[in-house]
C-alpha positions as CSV (number, residue, x, y, z in Angstrom):
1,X,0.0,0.0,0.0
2,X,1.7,3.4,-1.0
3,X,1.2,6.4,1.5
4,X,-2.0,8.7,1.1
5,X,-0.6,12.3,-0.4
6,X,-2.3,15.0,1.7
7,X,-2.5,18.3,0.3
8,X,-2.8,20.2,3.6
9,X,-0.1,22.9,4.9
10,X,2.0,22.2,1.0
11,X,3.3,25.2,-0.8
12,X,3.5,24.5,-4.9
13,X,4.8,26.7,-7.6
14,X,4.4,26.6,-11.1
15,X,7.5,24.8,-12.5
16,X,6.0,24.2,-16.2
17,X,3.0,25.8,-18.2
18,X,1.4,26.2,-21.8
19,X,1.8,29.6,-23.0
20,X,-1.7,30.2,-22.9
21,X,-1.9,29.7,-19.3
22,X,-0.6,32.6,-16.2
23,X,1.0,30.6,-14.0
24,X,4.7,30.7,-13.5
25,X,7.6,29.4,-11.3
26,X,6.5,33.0,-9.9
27,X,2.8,31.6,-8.3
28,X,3.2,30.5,-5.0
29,X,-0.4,27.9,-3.9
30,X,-1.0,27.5,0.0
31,X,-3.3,24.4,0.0
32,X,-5.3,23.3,3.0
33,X,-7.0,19.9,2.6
34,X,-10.6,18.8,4.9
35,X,-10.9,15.1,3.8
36,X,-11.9,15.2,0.0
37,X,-12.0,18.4,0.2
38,X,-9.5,21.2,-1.1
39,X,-8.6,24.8,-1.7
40,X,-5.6,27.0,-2.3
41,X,-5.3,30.9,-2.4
42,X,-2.4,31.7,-5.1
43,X,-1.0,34.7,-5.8
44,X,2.4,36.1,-8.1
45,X,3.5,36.3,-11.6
46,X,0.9,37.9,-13.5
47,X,-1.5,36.7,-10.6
48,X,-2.5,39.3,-8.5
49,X,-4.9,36.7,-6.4
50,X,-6.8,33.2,-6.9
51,X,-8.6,31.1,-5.5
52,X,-9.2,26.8,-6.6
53,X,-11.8,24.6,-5.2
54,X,-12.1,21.2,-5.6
55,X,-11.6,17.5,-4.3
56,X,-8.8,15.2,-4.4
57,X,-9.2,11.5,-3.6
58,X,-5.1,10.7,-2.7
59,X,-4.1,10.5,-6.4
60,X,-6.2,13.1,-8.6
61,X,-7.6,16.8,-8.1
62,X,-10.7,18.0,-10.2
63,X,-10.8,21.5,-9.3
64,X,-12.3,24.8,-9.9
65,X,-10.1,28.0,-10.0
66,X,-11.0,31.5,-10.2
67,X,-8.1,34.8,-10.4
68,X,-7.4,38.4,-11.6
69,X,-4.5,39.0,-13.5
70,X,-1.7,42.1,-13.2
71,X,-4.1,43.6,-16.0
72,X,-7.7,43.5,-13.8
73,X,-9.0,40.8,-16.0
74,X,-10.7,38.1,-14.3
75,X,-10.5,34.4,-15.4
76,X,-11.9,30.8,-14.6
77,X,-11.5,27.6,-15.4
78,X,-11.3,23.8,-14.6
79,X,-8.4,21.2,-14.7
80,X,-8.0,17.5,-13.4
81,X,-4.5,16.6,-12.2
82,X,-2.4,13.9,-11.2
83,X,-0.8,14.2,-7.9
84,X,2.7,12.4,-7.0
85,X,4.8,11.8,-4.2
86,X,8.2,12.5,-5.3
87,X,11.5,11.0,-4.0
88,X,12.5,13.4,-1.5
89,X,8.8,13.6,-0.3
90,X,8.0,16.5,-2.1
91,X,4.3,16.5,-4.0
92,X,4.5,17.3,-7.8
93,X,0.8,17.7,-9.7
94,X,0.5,17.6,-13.4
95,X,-2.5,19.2,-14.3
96,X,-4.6,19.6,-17.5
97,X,-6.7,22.3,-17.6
98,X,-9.3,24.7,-19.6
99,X,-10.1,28.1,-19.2
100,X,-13.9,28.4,-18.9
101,X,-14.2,32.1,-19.4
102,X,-12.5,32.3,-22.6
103,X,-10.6,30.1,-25.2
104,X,-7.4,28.2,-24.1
105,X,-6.6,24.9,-22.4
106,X,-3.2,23.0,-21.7
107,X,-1.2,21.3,-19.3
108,X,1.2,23.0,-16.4
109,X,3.2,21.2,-13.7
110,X,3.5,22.4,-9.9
111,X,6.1,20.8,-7.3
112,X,6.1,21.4,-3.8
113,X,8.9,24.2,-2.1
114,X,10.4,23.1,1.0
């Protein structure tokens, strides 16, 4: 039996993204987790503040997310991603995702900071 990946307490940045997506290595995610249940506030880059919703069942996340960019435009969409327990312990997510409030989808990957 592998051990169960909680989300709670983690700090991610963006360490890979589609060009038509915001986040960068510059988007810091604070994560708390309530059994199935997540959410992260995210902020930096071109992220002035966001917000994701969603549940994770140990090995994927189907979330909700919701920000402003550095230009006051608001944007929202959905992604499912696979979440990994690396090596050193660390959790790394690859994430597909699609903006719902205008055209664009793509992948992005986000690793834990220690």
């Amino acid at each position: 039996m592998t051990e169960e990946i909680s989300l709670d307490g983690r700090t991610l940045v963006g360490v890979a993204n589609t060009d038509a997506g915001e986040v960068s290595g510059d988007t810091r995610f604070e994560f708390e987790q309530e059994g199935e249940r997540i959410h992260a506030h995210y902020t930096g880059g071109n992220i002035v503040d966001g917000h994701l919703v969603g549940t994770f069942d140990g090995n994927e996340w189907d979330i909700r997310y919701s920000q402003i960019n550095s230009e006051n435009e608001t944007a929202s969409g959905h992604s499912v991603g696979t979440v990994e327990l690396l090596d050193d312990g660390r959790v790394r997510i690859e994430d597909e995702w699609e903006w719902e409030s205008q055209d664009g989808s793509g992948e992005s990957v986000l690793e834990e900071i220690v």
